[in-house]
N, C-alpha and C positions, 0 to 999 in steps of 0.2 A: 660726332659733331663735326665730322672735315667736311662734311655738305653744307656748310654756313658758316657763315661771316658773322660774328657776331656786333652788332652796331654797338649798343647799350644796356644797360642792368635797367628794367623797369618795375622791378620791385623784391623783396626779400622779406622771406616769411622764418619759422623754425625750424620746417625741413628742406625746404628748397629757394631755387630763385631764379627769376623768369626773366629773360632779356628778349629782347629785338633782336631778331636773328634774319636774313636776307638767305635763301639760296643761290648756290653757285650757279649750277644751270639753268632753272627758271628766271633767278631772282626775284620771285615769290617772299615778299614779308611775312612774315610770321611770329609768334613768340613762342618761344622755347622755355619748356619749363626742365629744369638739373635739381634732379633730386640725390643726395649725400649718400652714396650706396652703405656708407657708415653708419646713418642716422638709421637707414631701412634695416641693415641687417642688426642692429644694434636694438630696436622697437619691436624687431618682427615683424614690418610691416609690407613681405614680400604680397601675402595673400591683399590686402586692402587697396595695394599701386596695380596689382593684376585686374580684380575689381573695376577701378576706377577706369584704367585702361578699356576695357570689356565696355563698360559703359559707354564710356563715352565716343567709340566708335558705333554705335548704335543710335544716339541720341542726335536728333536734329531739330537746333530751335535754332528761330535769330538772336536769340537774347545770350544762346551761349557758345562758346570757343569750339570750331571745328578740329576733329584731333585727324589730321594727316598721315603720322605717323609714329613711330616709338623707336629706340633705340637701346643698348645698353652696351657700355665698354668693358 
């Protein structure tokens, strides 16, 4: 996350939560979703966020959130 600035918390669910996030170099808005590496390794939910990940770099609609990129610390 040292690539963005984080503006605001735009929403919180039970595993994660998604703010407004601005990049440094572009300054490109974006929302940033932080998922609990607690919560993932604690459900086993390594295979399902890989999953989702996969997907959703494949998937292109207008109705849904383009995924840019992924991280993990």
């Amino acid at each position: 996350m040292h690539d963005f600035q984080i503006c605001k918390l735009l929403g919180k669910g039970a595993s994660s939560k998604v703010h407004l996030a601005q990049h440094y170099d572009t300054k490109m808005l974006v929302a940033l979703k932080e998922i609990s590496k607690a919560y993932i390794n604690e459900l086993k939910m390594e295979e399902m966020i890989t999953r989702e990940i996969k997907l959703q770099s494949f998937v292109h609609h207008r109705n849904l959130a383009k995924l840019y990129g992924y991280f993990s610390d």
